[in-house]
C-alpha positions in Angstrom: -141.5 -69.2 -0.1 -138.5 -72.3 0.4 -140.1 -75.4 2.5 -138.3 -75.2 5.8 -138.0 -79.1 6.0 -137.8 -79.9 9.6 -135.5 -82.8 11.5 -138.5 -85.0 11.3 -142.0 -85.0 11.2 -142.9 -85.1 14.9 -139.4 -83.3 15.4 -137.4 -86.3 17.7 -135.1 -88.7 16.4 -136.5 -92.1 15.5 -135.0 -95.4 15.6 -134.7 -99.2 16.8 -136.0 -98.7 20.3 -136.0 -102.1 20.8 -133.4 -102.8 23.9 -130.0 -105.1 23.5 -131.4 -107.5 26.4 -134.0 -108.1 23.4 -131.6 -108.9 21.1 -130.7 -112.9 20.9 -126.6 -113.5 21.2 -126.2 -117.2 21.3 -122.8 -117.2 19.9 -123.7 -114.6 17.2 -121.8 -112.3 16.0 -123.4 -108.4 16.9 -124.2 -106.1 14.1 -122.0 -103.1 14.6 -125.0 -101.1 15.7 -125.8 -103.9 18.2 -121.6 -103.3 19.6 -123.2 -99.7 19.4 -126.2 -100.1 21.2 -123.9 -102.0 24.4 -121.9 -98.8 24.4 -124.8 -96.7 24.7 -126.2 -99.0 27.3 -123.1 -98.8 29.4 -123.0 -95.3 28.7 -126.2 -94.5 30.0 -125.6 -96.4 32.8 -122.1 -94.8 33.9 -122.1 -91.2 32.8 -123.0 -88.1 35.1 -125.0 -86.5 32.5 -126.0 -88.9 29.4 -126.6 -87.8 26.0 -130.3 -87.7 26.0 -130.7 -88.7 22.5 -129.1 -92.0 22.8 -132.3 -92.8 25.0 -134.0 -93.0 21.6 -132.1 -96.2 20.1 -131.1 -97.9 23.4 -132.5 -98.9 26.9 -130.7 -98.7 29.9 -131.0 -102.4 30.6 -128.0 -104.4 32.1 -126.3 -106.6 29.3 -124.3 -109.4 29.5 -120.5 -107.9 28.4 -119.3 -111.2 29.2 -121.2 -112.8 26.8 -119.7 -110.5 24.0 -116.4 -111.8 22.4 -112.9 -110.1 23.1 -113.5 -108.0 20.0 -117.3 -107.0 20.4 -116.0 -106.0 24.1 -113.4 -103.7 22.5 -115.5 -102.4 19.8 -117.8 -101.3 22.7 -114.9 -99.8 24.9 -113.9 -97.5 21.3 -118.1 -96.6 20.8 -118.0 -95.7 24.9 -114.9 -93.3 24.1 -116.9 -91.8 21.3 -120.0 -91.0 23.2 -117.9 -89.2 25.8 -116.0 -87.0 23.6 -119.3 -85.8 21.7 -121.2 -85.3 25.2 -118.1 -83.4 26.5 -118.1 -81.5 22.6 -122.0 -80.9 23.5 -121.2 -78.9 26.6 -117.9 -77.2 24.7 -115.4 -79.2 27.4 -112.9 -79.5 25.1 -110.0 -80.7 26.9 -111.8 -83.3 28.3 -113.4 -84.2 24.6 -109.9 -84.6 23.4 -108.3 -86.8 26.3 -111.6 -89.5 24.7 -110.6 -88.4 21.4 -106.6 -89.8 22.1 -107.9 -92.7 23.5 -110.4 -93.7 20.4 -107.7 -92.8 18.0 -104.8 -95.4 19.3 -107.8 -97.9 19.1 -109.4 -96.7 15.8 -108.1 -98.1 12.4 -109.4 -97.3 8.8 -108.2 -100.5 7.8 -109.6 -102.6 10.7 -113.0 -104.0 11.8 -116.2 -102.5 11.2 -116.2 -100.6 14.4 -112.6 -99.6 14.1 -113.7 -98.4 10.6 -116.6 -96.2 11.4 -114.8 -95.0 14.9 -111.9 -94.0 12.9 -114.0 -91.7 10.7 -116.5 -90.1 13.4 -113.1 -89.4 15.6 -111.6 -87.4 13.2 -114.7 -85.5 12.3 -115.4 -85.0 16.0 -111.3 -83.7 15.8 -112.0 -81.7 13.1 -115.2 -79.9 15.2 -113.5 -79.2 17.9 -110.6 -77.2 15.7 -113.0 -75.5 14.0 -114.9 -74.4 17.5 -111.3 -73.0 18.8 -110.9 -71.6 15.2 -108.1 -73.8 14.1 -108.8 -74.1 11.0 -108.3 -71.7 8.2 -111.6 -71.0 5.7 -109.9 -72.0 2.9 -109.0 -75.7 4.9 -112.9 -76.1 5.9 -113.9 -77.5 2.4 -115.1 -81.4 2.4 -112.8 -83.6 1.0 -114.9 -85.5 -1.2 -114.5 -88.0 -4.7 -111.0 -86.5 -6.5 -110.9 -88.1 -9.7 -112.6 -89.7 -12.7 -110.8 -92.6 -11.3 -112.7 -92.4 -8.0 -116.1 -91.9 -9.6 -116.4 -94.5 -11.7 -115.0 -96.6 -8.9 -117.8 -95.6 -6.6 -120.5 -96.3 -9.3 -119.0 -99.9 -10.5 -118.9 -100.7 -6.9 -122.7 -99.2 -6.0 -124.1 -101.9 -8.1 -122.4 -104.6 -6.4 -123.7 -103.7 -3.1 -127.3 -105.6 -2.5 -128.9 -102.4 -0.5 -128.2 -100.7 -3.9 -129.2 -103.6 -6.3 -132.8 -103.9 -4.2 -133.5 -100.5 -4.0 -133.1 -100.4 -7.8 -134.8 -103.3 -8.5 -138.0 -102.0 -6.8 -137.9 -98.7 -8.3 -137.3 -100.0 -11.9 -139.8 -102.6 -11.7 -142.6 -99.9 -10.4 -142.1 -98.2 -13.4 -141.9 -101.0 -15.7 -145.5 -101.5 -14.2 -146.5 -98.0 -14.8 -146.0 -97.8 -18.4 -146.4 -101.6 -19.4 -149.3 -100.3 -22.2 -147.7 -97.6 -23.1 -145.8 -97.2 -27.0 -143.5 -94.4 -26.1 -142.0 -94.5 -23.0 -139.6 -91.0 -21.9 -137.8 -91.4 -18.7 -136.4 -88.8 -17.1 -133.8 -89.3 -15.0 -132.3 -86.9 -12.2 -128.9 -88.8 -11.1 -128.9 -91.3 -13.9 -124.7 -92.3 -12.9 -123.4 -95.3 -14.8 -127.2 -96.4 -16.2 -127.1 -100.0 -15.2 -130.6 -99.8 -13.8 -132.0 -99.4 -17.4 -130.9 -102.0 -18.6 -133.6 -104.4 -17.4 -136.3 -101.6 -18.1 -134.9 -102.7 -21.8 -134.9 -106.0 -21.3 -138.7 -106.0 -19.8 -140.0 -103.4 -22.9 -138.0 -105.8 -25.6 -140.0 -108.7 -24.9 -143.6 -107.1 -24.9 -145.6 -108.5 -27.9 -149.1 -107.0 -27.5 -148.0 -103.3 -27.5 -144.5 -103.0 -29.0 -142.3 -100.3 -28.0 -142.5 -97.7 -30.7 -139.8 -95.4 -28.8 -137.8 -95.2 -25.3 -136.5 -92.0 -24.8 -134.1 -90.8 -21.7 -133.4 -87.8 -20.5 -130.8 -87.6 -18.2 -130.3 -84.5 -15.6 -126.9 -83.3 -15.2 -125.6 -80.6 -12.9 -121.9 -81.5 -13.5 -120.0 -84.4 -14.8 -121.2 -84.1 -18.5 -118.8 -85.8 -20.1 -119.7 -89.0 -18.1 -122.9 -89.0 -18.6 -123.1 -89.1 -22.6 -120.6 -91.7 -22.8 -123.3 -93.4 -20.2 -125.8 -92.7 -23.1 -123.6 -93.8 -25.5 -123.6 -97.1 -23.6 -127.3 -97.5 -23.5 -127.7 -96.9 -27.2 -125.3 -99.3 -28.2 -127.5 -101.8 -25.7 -130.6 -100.6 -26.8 -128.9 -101.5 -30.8 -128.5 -105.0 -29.7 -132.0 -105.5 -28.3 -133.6 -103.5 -31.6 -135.1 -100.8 -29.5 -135.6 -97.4 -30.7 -134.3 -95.4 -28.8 -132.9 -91.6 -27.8 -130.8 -90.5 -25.4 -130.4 -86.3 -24.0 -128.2 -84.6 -21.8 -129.8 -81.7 -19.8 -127.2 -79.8 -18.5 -128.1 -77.4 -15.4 -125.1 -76.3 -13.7 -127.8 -74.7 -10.9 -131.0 -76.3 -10.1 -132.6 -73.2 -9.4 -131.9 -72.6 -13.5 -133.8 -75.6 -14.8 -137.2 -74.5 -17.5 -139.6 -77.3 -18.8 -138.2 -75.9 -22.1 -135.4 -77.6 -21.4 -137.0 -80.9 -21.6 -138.4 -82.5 -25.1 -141.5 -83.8 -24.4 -143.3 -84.7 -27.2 -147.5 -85.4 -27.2 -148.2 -89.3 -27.0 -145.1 -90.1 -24.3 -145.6 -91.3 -21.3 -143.3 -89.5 -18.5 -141.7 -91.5 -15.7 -139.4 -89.4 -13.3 -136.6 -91.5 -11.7 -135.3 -90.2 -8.5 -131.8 -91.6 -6.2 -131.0 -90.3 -3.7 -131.2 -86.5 -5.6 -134.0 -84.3 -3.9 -131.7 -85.0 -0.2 -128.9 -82.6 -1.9 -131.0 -79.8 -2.2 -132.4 -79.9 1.1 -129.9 -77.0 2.5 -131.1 -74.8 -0.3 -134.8 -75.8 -0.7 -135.2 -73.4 -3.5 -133.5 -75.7 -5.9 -135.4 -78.7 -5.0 -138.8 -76.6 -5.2 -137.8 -75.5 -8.4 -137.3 -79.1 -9.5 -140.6 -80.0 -8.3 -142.6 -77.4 -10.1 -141.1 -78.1 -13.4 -141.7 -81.8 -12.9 -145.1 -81.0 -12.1 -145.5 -79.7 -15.7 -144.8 -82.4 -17.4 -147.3 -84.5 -15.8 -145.6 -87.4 -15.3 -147.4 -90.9 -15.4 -145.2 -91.8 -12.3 -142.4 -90.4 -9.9 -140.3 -93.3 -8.3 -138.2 -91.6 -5.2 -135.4 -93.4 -3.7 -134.2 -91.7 -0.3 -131.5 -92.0 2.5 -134.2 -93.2 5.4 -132.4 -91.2 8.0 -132.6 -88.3 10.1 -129.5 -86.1 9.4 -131.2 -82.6 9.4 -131.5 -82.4 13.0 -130.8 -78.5 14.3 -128.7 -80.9 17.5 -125.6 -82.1 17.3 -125.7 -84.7 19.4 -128.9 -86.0 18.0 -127.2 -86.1 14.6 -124.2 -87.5 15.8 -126.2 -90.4 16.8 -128.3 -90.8 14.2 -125.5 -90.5 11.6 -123.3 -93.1 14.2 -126.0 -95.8 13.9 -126.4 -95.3 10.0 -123.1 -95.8 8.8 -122.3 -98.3 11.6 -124.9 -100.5 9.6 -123.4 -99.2 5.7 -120.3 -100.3 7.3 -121.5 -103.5 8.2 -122.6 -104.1 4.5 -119.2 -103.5 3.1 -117.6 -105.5 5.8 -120.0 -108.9 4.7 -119.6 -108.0 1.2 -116.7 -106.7 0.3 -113.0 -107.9 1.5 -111.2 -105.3 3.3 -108.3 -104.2 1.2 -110.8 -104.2 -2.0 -110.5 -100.8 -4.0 -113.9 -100.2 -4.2 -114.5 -100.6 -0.7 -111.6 -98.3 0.1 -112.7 -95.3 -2.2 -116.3 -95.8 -0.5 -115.1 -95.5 2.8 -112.1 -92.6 2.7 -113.5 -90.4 -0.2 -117.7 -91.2 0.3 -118.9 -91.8 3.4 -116.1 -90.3 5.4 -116.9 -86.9 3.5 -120.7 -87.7 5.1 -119.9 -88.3 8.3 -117.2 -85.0 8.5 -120.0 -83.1 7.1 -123.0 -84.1 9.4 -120.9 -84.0 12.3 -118.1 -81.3 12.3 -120.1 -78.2 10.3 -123.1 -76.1 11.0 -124.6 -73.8 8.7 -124.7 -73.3 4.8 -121.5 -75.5 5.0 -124.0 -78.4 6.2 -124.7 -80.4 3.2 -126.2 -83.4 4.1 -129.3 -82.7 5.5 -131.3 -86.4 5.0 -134.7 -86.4 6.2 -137.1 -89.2 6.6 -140.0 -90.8 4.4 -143.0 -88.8 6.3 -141.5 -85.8 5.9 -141.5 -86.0 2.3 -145.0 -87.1 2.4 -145.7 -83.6 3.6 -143.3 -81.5 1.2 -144.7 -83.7 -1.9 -148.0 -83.4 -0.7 -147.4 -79.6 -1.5 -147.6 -80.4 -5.3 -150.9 -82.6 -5.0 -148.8 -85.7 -5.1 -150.6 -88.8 -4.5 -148.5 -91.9 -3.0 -149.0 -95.2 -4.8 -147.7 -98.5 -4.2 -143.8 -99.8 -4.9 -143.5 -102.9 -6.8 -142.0 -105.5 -4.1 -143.9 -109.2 -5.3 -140.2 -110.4 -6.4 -138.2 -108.2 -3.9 -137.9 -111.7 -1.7 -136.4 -113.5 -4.5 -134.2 -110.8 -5.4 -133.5 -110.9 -1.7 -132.3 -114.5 -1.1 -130.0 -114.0 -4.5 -128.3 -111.1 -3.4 -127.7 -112.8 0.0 -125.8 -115.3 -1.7 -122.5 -112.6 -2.5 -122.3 -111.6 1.3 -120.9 -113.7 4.3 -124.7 -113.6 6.0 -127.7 -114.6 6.0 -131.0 -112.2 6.3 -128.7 -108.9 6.2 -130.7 -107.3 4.3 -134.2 -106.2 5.6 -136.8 -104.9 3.6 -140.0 -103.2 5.9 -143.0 -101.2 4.5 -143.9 -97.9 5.8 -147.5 -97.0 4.4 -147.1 -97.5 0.8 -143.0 -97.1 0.7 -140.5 -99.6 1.0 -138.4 -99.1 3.6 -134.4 -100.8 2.8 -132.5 -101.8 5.9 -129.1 -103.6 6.7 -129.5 -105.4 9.9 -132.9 -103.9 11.1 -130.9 -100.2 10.6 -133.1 -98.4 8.0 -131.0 -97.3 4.9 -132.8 -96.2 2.3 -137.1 -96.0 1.5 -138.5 -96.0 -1.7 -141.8 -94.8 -2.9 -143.4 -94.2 -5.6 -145.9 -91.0 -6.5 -149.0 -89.6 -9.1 -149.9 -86.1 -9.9 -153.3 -84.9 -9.2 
């Protein structure tokens, strides 16, 4: 029988509960979730009949508006808009979610400020919901609109690495396993997303320089479900880099167009290699069909792996509510877009195929489908702790004794300082921008 994997382990949204009045100003400029957290304040404090679920990330305390600047004031006036139109989208008032929805639009720009941004996204998938409800839409225009090109992909990968919630993340989950096989001669990683490869480089690097076990072979297997082609030349990359550091070294392509398809005959797994099973962000796409990822698990459970590092979205998107998802995707990608706005300037390309063909394909999927069409279905660390806990999985500690210095480097590319947080929850790492959780990393052995 499929895990049902529910919205959260105690079944309510979680979040920053911590109220604005908390939050220090001084001449600061907010966070985007902060501007988001005034609107929901005023919000709560104004409206007839407030959205419960924005009780769970803000408290109706009186704050300050005058303190905010002219643009943090506006930036709450556009999230204000948007709460209305999904309360009166809630209760199926359509007119009424549309006069909001006009407003928020003539204020909302994909080329302006972080709110703007995000607004201009989660108006047009709140648009899109409400033509779907009053059947607007054909089936054959329902389809996400999602990466259309090689172009595209390879722009979202080169610019992935350049993002420091990306480069921590991998840093943590490359250096766990570097840990976990650090006396071992042959060395087989399998890989389930393994994308442009960077993030084995330095596991190269760190097996290259060992002198009182040297590395008789690294082997990677790579997972692929589509995109192929990419991936060898990705392999072709790592052997020529594995050439230069004199490694030996072998590189596969599994190709499994359907997870549910996927044998441990597939895999070559020879006696004497130690198996470390790389995970980003992969197991969260199978969630709306848990047979694929419980198929994964079983076959990964064969091969008795030495170590499992997990990297997951550390949010709550698989709520059976709209409006509870609504806010909880609202508050996520106010923060991603945050990142890309310290990081990144605002007309650079890799920032604009992020935002129009990656994250606006999340937020139009979280909020404006229902059903099998309902793709992205994150759930949180502790509900993994009880699916993996299925397959006798034993949580172990994440690497994090450099994570600070990696920290304070990273900081240096964006236009902040301490953006990006880093928490522990148990024995995971838990990878935030701005106190808004992002991703959690954790790392597991088989029993």
């Amino acid at each position: 029988m499929a895990y049902n994997f529910p919205a959260d382990g105690n079944n309510r949204i979680q979040g920053d509960y911590r109220p604005l009045a908390s939050l220090e100003h001084k001449g600061q400029t907010l966070s985007t979730a902060d501007i988001m957290r005034v609107a929901g304040e005023r919000y709560i404090q104004f409206s007839n009949n407030h959205l419960d679920a924005i009780t769970m990330f803000v408290h109706p305390y009186s704050s300050s508006l005058s303190a905010l600047s002219t643009e943090e004031a506006n930036g709450a006036d556009l999230a204000y808009l948007l709460l209305t139109a999904a309360e009166n989208v809630t209760y199926k008032h359509y007119d009424r979610a549309s006069r909001s929805l006009t407003q928020s639009e003539s204020m909302a720009s994909d080329t302006g400020n972080p709110v703007q941004r995000v607004s201009y996204y989660f108006s047009a998938a709140l648009r899109e919901r409400i033509n779907r409800e009053m059947g607007r839409f054909t089936d054959q225009e329902r389809g996400p609109k999602g990466l259309t090109s090689k172009t595209d992909l390879d722009t979202l990968y080169s610019s992935d690495q350049e993002l420091p919630l990306t480069k921590v993340t991998q840093f943590a989950a490359v250096q766990t396993i570097i840990d976990s096989v650090a006396m071992d001669v042959k060395v087989h990683i399998i890989d389930l997303q393994i994308r442009s490869g960077v993030q084995w480089t330095a596991l190269m690097q760190a097996l290259s320089k060992r002198n009182s076990c040297p590395l008789e072979l690294l082997k990677i297997t790579a997972i692929a479900t589509t995109d192929r082609e990419n991936i060898e030349e990705t392999g072709k990359r790592l052997q020529r880099y594995a050439k230069f550091l004199n490694i030996p070294f072998s590189f596969k392509v599994v190709f499994v167009p359907d997870m549910k398809d996927i044998k441990e005959e597939l895999f070559d797994i020879k006696t004497g290699e130690s198996v470390a099973v790389y995970s980003p962000t992969v197991l969260t796409t199978m969630i709306s069909k848990p047979e694929r990822v419980e198929a994964l698990m079983r076959v990964i459970r064969r091969f008795k792996p030495s170590i499992m590092v997990v990297i997951e979205v550390e949010a709550n998107h698989n709520s059976p509510s709209f409006v509870n998802r609504f806010i909880e995707a609202l508050f996520f990608y106010s923060a991603w877009f945050d990142c890309l706005e310290d990081c990144m300037d605002r007309d650079n390309q890799y920032r604009v195929i992020l935002e129009k063909n990656h994250f606006s394909k999340g937020i139009q999927n979280i909020v404006a489908t229902e059903g099998e069409e309902r793709v992205t279905r994150s759930v949180k660390i502790n509900v993994w702790r009880e699916f993996f806990a299925r397959f006798r999985m034993e949580e172990t500690g994440v690497n994090t004794l450099s994570l600070s210095d990696a920290n304070l480097a990273l900081e240096a590319q964006c236009s902040r300082e301490n953006s990006c947080t880093l928490d522990s929850n148990d024995k995971s790492l838990i990878v935030g921008w701005k106190r808004t959780p992002i991703y959690s990393v954790s790392a597991w052995k088989f029993n």
